[in-house]
VOKE-214650 format. One record per residue: z negated, x negated, y of N, C-alpha, C in turn; residue number from 0. Coordinates in steps of 0.001 Angstrom, whole numbers, plus 500000, padded with zeros to 6 digits. Atoms other than C-alpha are relative to their C-alpha. Layout:
Z/X/Y/Z/X/Y/Z/X/Y/NUM
...
REM end
This chain:
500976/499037/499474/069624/191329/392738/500278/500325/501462/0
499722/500269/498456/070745/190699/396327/501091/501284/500329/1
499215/499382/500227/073548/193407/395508/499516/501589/499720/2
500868/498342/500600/071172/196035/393679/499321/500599/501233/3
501199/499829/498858/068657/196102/396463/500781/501012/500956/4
499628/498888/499584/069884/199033/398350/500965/500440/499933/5
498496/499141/500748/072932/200381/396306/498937/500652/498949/6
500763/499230/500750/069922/201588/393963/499023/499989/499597/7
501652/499965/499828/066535/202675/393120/499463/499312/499018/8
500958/501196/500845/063950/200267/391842/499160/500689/498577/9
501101/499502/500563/061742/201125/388778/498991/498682/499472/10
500990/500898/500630/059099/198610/387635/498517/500466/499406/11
501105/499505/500771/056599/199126/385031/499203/499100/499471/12
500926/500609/500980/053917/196846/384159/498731/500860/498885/13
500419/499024/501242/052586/197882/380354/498148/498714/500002/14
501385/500659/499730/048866/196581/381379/499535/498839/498925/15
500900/500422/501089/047384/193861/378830/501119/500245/498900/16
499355/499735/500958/050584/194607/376260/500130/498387/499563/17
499550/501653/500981/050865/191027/373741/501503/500175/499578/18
498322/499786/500397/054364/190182/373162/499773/499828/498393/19
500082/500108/501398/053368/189738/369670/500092/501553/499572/20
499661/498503/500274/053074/193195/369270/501035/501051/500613/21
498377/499179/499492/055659/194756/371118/501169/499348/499242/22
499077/500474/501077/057779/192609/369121/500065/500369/498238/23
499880/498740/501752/056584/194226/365761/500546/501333/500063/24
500078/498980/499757/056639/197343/367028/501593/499978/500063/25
498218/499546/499805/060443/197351/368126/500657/499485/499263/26
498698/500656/501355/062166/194999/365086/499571/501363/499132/27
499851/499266/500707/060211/198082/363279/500389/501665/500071/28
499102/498376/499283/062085/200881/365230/498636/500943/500253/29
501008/498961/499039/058305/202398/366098/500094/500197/501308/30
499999/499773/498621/059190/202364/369912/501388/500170/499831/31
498716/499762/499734/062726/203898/369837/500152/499722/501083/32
499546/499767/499168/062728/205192/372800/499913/498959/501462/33
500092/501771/499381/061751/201285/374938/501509/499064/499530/34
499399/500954/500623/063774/199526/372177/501827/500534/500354/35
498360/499651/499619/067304/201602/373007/500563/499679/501217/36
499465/501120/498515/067191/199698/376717/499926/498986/499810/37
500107/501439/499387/066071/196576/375907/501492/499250/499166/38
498524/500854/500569/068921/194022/375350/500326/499804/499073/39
500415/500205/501740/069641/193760/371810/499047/500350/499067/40
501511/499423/500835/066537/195828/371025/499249/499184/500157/41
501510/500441/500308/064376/193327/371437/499587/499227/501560/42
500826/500189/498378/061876/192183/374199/500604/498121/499882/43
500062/501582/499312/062302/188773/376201/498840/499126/499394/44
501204/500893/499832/059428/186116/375444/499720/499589/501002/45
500526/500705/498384/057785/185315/378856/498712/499852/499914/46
501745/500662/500105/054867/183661/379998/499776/500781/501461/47
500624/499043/499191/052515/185577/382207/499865/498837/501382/48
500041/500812/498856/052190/184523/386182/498294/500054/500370/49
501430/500080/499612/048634/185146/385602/499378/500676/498633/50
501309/499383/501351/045708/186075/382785/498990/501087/500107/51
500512/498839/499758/044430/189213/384603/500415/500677/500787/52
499056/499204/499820/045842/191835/385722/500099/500182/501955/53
500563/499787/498087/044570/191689/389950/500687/498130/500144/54
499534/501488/499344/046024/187564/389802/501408/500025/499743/55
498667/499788/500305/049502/188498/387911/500385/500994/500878/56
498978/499612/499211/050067/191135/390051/500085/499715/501311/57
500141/500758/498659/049155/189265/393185/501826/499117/500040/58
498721/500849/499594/051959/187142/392081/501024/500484/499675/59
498420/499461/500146/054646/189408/390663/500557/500643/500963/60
499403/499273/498796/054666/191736/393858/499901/498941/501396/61
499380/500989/498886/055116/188078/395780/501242/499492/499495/62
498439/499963/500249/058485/188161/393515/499797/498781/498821/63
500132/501039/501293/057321/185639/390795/499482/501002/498540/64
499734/499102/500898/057839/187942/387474/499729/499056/498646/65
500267/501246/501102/056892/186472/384171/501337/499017/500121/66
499169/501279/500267/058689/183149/383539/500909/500169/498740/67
499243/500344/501651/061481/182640/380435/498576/499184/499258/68
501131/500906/500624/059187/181204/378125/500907/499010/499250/69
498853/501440/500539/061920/177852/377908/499698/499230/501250/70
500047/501037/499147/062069/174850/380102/501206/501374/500879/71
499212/499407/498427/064000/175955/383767/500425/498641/501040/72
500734/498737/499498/063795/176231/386073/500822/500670/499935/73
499490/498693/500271/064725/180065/386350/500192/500631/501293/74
499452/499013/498262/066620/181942/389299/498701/501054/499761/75
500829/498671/499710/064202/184674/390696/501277/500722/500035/76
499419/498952/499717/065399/188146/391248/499887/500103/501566/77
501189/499873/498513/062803/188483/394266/499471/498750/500312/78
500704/501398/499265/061862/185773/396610/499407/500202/501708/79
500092/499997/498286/059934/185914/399523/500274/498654/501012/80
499338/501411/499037/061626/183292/401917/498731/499128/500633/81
501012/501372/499514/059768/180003/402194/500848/499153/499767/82
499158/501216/500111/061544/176439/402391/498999/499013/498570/83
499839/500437/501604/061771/174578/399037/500053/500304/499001/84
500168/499302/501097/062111/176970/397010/500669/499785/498599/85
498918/499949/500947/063562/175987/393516/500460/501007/499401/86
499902/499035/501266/063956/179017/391610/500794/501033/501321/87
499143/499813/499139/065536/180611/394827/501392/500166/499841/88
498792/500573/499853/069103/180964/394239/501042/501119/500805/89
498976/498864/498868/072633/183264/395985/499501/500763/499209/90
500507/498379/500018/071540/186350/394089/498518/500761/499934/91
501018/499392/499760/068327/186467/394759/499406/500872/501270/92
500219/499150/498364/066903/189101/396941/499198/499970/500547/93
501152/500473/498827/065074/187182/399852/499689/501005/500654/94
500426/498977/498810/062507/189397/402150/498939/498875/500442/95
500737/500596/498816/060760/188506/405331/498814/500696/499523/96
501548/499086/500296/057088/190113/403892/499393/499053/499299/97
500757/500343/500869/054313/188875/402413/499989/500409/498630/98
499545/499066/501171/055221/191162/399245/501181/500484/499869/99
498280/499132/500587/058036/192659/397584/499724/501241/500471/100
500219/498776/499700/056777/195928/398161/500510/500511/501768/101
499774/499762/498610/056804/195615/401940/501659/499438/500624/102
498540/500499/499777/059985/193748/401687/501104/500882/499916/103
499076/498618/499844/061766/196858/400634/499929/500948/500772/104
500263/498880/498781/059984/198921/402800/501441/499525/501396/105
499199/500171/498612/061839/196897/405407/501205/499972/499734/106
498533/499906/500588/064992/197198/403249/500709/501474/500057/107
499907/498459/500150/064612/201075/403962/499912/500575/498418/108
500562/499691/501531/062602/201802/400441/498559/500835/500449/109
501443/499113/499800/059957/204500/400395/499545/499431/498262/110
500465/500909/500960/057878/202391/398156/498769/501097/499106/111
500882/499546/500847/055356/204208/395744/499267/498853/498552/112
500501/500411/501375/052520/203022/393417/499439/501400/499133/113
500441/498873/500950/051541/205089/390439/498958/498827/499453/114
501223/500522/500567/048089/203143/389533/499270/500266/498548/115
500753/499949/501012/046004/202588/386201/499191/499608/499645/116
501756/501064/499962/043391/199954/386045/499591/499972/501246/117
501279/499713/499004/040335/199944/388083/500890/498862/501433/118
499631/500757/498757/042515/197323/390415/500853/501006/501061/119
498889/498977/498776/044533/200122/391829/499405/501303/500066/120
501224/498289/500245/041566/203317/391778/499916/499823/501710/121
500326/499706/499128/041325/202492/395631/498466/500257/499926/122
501375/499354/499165/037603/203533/395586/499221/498104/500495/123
500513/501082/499437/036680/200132/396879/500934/499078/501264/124
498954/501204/499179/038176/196942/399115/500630/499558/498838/125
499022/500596/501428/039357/195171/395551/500993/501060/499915/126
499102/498892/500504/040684/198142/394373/501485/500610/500680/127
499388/499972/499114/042448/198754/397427/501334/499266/500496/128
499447/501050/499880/043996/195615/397877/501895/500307/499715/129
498488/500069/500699/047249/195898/395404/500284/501586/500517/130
499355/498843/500050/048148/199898/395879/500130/500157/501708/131
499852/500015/498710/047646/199169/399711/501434/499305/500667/132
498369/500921/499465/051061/196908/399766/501215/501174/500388/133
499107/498787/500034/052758/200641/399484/499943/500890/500331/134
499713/499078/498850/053792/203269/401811/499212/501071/499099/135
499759/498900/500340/052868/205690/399325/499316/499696/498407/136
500239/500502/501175/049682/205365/396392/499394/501127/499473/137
500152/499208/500957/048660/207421/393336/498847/499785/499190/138
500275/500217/501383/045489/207392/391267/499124/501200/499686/139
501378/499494/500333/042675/208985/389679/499500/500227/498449/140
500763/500383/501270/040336/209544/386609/501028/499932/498963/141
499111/499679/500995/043098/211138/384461/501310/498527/499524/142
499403/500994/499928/045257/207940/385362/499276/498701/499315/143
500846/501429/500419/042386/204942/383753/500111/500062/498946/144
500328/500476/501299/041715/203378/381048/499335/500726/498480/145
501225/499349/501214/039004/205639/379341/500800/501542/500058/146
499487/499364/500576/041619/208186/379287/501271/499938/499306/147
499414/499779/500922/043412/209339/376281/501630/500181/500282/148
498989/499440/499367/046048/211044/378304/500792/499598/501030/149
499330/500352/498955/046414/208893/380762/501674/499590/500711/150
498587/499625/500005/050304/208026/380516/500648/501318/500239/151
499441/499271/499646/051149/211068/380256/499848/501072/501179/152
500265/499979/498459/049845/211746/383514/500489/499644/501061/153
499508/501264/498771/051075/209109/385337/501500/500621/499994/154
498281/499436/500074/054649/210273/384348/500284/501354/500846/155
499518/499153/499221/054046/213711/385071/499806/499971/501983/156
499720/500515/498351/053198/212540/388828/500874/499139/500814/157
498744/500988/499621/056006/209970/388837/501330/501028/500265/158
498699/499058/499675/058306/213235/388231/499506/500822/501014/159
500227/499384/498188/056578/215211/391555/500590/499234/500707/160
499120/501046/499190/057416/212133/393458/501570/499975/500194/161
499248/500203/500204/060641/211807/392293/500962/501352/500737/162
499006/498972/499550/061677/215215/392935/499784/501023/501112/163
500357/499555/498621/060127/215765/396293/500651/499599/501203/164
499195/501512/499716/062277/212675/397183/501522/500930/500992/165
498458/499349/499883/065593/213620/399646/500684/498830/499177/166
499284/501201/501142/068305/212347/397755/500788/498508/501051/167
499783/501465/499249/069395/209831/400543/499134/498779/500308/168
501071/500981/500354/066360/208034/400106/499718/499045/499081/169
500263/500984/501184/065929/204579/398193/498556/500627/499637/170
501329/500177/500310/062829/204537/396270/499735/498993/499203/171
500384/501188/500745/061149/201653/394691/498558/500657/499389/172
501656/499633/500492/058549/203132/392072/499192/498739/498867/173
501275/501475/501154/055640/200948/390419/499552/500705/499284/174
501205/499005/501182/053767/202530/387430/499031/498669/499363/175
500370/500817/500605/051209/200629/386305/498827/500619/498842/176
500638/499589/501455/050344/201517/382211/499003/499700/500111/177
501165/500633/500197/046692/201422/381912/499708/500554/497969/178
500346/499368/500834/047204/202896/378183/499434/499104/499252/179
500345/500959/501093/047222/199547/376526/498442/499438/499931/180
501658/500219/499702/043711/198686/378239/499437/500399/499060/181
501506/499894/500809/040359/198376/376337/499232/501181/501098/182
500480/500166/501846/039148/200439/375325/501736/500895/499976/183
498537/499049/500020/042325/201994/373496/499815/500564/498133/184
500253/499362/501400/040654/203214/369955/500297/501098/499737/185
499707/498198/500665/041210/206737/370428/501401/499818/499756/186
498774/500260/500570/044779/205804/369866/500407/499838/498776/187
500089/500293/500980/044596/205059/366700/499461/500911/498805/188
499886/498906/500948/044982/207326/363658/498394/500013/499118/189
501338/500266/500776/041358/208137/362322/498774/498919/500895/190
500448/501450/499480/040168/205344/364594/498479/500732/500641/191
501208/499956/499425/036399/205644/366064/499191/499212/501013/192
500426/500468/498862/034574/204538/368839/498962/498779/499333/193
500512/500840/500601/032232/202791/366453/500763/498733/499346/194
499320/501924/500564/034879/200173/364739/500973/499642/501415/195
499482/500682/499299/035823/199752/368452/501588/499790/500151/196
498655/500464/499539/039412/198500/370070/500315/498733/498798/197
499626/500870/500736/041685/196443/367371/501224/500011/500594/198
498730/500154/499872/045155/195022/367353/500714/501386/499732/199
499452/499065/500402/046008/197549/365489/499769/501569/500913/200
500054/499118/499012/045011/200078/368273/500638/499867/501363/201
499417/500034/498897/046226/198490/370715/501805/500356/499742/202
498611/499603/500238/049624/198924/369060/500165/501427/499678/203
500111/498336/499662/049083/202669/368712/500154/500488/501433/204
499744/499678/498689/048588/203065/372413/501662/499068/500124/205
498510/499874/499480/052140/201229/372742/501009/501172/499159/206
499175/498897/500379/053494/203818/370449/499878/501169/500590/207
500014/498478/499383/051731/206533/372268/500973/500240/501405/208
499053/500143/499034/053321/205251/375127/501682/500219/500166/209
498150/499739/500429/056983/205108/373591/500034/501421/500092/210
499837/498295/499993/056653/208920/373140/499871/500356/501234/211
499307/499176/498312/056741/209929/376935/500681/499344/501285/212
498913/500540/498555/058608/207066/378656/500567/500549/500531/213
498726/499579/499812/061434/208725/377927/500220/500722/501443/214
499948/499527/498551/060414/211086/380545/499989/499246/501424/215
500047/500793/498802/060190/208464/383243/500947/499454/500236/216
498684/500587/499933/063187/206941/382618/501243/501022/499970/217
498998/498749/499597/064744/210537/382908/499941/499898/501497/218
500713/499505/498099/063046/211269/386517/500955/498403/501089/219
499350/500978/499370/064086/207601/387515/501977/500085/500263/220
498646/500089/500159/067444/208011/386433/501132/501482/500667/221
499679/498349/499485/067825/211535/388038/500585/500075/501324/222
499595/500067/498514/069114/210236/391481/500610/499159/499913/223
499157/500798/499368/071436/208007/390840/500049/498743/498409/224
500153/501456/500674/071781/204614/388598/498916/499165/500601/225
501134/500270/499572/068489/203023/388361/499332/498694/499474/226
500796/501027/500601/067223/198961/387970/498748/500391/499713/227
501667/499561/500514/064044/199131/385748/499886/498065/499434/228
500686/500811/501034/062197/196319/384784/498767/500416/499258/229
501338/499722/501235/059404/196704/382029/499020/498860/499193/230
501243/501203/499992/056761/194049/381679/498396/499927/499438/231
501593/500378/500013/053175/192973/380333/499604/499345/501416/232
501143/501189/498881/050849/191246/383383/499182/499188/499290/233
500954/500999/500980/049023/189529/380567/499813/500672/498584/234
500181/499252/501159/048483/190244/376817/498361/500076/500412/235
501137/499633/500188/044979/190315/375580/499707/499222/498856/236
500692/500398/501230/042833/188828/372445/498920/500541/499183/237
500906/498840/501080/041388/190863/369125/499386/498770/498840/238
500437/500781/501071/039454/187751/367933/500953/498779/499339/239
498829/500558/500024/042373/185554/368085/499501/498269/500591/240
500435/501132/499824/040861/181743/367757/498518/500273/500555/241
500584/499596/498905/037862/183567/368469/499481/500448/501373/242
499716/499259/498863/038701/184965/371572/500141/501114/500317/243
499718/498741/499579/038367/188211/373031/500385/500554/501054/244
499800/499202/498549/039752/190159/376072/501374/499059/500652/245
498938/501368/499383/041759/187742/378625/499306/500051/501231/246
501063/500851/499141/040987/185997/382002/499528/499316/499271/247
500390/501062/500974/041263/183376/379434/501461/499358/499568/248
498618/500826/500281/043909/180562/378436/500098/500032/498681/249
499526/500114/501248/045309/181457/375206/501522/500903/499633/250
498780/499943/499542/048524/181929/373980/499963/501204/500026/251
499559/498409/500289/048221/185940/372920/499701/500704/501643/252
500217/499410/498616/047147/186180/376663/501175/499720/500872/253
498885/500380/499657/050113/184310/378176/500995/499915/499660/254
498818/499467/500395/052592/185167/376298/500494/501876/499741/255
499377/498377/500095/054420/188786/377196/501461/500293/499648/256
498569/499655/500059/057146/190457/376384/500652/500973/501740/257
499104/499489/498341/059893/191669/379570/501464/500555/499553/258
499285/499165/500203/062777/193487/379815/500988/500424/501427/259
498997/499146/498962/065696/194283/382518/500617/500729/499753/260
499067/499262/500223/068121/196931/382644/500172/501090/500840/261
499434/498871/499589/070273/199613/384025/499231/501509/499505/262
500107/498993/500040/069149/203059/383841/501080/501129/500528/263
498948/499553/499977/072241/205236/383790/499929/501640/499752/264
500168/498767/500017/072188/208731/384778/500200/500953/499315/265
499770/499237/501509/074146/210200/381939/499633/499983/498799/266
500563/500072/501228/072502/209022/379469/498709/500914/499916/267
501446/499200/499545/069392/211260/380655/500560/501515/500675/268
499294/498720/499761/071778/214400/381352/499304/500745/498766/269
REM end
């Protein structure tokens, strides 16, 4: 990573609340082409979440701690913010002097951008504030939340303004953060009603709705150059799962996500 870090532009996408259980159906059954044709062998990583809600995982992924392998380690970081003892530390990781990754690139010469989705990144408060404040440069509003339908494909089309407002000698490090998978996510779902509520099975609709306009994001990203993307859950979620619902709760469908590295390669998006 120590190498990537300003030879080319960042993309990182956390898919809000996505269960690796289901992203893993979804792509052995070729419903997410257009995800499943980057990830390594088609299929997602198993990782364990650095947190069980979405304002404590990303506290700790934009301090460079990214879900874990879900195997014994320990595991090189990518990102490390420099402190002494670090095990997971190793030569290609890419140390910054910041309290955050975000600001760490800034000082790496990165015009940093968030593209926001859950109420943790709406800015209309101090909470809210908090995470989209780490970045030179933040994005939200209604069309972007949870309780909309459309919201992805929103977020994208403002990821491609950004993108192509951008001079081209400029790094950029963009964040998107999916709020599609969020509760509620019924209208997703074929026939589905507000009355039988958010199911598994809806929540895996919103990742399909999602597969249908990545593509575009991973065009826009890839439009300036060769482009690291990672693609991530911050925590699954629970549909009654040991009796459990939601997360901000210890169970495994909550701590266990699926992840994803890779190149983004400009010709392939010609």
């Amino acid at each position: 990573m120590s190498a990537v870090v300003g030879s080319h532009d960042l993309l990182m996408i956390t898919l809000d609340t996505l269960r690796y259980d289901v992203a893993a159906e979804l792509a052995a059954a070729g419903a997410i082409p257009n995800l499943a044709r980057h990830l390594p062998g088609g299929a997602w990583e198993k990782r364990h979440a650095p947190g069980s809600f979405t304002y404590a995982s990303h506290q700790a992924i934009f301090a460079g701690f990214l879900p874990t392998p879900a195997e014994p380690g320990p595991h090189p970081r990518l990102f490390a913010a420099r402190f002494a003892g670090s095990e997971t530390t190793a030569d290609g990781t890419f140390v910054f002097d910041a309290p955050d990754l975000p600001s760490g690139l800034a000082d790496a010469g990165y015009h940093t951008v968030c593209v926001g989705g859950v109420g943790f990144f709406n800015r209309r408060g101090p909470l809210g504030s908090v995470l989209p404040g780490m970045f030179r440069e933040s994005h939200w509003e209604p069309g972007f939340g949870v309780t909309s339908p459309t919201s992805f494909e929103e977020q994208v089309a403002r990821a491609e303004q950004i993108v192509g407002r951008l001079p081209a000698g400029q790094r950029l490090f963009l964040f998107v953060n999916v709020s599609a998978l969020h509760q509620p996510n019924w209208f997703h779902g074929p026939g589905a009603t507000p009355e039988a509520g958010d199911t598994r099975a809806t929540h895996a609709a919103a990742l399909e709705y999602v597969d249908r306009h990545i593509g575009r994001l991973f065009e826009a990203a890839a439009s300036r150059g060769r482009c690291f993307a990672i693609v991530c859950s911050d925590h699954g979620t629970a549909y009654g799962d040991d009796g459990y619902t939601g997360h901000r709760l210890g169970h495994e469908a909550v701590w266990t996500v699926p992840y994803a590295h890779f190149f983004l390669e400009p010709e392939e998006h010609r």
